[in-house]
C-alpha positions in Angstrom: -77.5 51.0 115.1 -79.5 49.4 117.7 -79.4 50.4 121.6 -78.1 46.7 122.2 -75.5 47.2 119.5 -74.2 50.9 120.5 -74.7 50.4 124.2 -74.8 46.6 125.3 -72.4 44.6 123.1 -69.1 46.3 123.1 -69.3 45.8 126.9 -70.2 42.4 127.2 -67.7 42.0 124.0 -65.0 43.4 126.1 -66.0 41.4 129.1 -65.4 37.9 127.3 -63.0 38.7 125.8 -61.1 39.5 128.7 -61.6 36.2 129.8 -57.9 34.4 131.3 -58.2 31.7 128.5 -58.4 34.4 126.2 -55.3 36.4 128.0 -53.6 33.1 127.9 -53.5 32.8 123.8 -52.8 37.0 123.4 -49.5 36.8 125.8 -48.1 33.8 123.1 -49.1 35.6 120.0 -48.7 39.3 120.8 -45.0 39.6 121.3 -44.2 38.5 118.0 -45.5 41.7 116.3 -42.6 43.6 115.2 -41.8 47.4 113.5 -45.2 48.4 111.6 -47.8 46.7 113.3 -51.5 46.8 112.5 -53.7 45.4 114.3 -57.1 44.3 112.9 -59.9 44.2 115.4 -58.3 46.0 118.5 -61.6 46.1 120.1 -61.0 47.7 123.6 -56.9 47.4 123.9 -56.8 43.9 125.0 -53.4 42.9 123.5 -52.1 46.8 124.3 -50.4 45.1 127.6 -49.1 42.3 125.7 -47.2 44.1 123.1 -43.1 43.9 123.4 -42.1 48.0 123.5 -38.6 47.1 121.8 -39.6 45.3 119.0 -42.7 47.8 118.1 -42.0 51.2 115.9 -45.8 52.2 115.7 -49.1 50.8 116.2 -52.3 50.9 114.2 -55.8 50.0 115.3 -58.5 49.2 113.1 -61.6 49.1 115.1 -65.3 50.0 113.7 -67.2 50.0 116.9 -66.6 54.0 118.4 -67.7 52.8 121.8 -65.1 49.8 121.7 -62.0 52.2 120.1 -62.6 54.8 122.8 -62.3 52.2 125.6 -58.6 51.4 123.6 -58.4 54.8 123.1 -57.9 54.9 127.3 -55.8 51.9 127.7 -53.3 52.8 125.3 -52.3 56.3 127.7 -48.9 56.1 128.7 -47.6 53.2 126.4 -43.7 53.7 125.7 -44.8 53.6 121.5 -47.3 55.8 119.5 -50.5 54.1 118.4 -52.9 55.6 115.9 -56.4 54.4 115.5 -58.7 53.8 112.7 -62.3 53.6 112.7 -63.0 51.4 110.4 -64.0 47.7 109.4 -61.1 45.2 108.4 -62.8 45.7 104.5 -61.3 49.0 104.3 -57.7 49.4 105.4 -56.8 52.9 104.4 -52.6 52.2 104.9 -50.3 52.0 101.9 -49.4 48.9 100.0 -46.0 47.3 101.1 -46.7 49.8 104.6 -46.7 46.9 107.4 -44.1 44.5 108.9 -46.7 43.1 110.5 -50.5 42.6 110.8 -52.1 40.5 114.1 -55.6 39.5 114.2 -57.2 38.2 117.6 -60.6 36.8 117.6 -61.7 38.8 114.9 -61.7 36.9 111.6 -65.0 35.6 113.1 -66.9 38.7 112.6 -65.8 40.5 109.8 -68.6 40.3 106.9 -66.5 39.9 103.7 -63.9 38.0 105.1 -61.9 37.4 101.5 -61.8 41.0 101.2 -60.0 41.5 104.6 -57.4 39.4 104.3 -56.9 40.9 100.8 -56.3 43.8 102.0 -53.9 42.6 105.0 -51.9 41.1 102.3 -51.8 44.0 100.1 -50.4 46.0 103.0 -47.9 43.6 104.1 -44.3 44.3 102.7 -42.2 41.3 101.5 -41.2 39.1 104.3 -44.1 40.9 106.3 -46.5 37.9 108.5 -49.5 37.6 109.7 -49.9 36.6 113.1 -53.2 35.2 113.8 -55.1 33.7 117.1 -58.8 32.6 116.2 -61.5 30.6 117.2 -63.6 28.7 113.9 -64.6 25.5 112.6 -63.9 22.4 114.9 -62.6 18.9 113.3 -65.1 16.9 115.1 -67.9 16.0 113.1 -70.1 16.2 116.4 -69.0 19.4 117.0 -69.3 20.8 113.4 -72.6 20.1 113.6 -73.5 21.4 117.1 -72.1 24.8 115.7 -73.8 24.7 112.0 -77.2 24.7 114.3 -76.3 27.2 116.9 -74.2 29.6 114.5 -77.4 31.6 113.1 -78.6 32.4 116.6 -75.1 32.9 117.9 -74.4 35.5 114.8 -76.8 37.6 116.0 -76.6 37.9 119.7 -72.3 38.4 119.5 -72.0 40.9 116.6 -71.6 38.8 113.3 -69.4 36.0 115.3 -69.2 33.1 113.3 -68.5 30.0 115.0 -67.6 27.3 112.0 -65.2 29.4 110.1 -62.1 27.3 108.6 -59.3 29.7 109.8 -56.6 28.0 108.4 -58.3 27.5 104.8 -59.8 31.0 104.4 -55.9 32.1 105.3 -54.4 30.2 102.7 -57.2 30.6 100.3 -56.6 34.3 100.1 -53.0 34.6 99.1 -51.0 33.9 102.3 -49.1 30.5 103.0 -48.9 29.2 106.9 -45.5 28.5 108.3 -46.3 27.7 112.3 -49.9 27.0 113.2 -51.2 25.1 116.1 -54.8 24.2 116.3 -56.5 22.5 119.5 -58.9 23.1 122.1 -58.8 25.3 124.6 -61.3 24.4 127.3 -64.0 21.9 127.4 -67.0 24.0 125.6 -66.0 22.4 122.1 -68.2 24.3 120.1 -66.3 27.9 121.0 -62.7 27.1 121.6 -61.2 25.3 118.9 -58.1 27.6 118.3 -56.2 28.2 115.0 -52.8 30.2 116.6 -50.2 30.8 114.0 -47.9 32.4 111.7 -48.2 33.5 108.0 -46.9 35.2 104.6 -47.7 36.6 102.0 -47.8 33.9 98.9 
């Protein structure tokens, strides 16, 4: 791992995503988790705050980046439910199949690698009637704007940590075994090529 990767990014990744437009989309999505939760990408604890205590019988936080699941790690002390954390990428979920009543995803289906694996595995760990409660930026339906992030997506991969901006949220979903009920997608602020947000519900197939 690079000094920029270790040390630099899962600051400045906390620090955007902290943003109040982000906030805004987690305090919608968030409560909606119920019993077995697992969240994918929990990153430093941003949605910890958001999380409804009555509704949630034990959390689990899959999170590669050490510096990023210590920085959790810290904001989840003193939270009225027990949350266990897993160090690893959204490729490997090492839960049982038919273990979860729910799985949330925040701004994360951007980055992971082998994105059809992942949600493979969400679904596999999702019991019957379990959903998938997602909040993600991707692909725009602009052609102008496609096109603006098709040319800036290489250089923007590398500097955020595998972020892709032009991923279709809502077709790499259902393409991989899950069917949406409730989705809304729109943008969020006036930088068009970042915030076009697929927010919504789904189950397995």
């Amino acid at each position: 791992m690079s000094f920029y990767n270790t040390h630099i990014l899962p600051r400045l990744t906390h620090w955007v995503c902290a943003q109040k437009s982000f906030a805004h989309q987690r305090k919608k999505v968030v409560p909606l988790a119920r019993g077995r939760i697992l969240e994918i990408g929990m990153g430093s604890g941003l949605n910890l705050p958001f999380y409804d205590p009555s509704q949630v019988d034990h959390l689990f936080g899959l999170e590669p980046s050490d510096a990023l699941r210590k920085m959790a790690n810290k904001n989840a002390a003193g939270l009225p439910f027990p949350v266990g954390f897993i160090g690893l990428p959204g490729e490997e979920i090492p839960l049982e199949t038919n273990s979860m009543d729910t799985v949330l995803v925040t701004y994360t289906l951007c980055t992971i690698p082998d994105i059809h694996q992942a949600l493979g595995q969400m679904r596999r760990v999702l019991k019957p009637g379990g959903r998938l409660i997602f909040c993600e930026h991707g692909l725009a339906p602009d052609t102008g704007v496609r096109k603006w992030q098709d040319r800036i997506n290489p250089v923007w991969n590398r500097v955020s940590g595998g972020c892709s901006l032009n991923r279709h949220i809502s077709d790499l979903i259902t393409h991989n075994g899950f069917a949406i009920q409730t989705m809304s997608a729109r943008y969020q602020n006036a930088v068009k090529i970042t915030s076009f947000t697929y927010r919504g519900i789904a189950v397995p197939a």
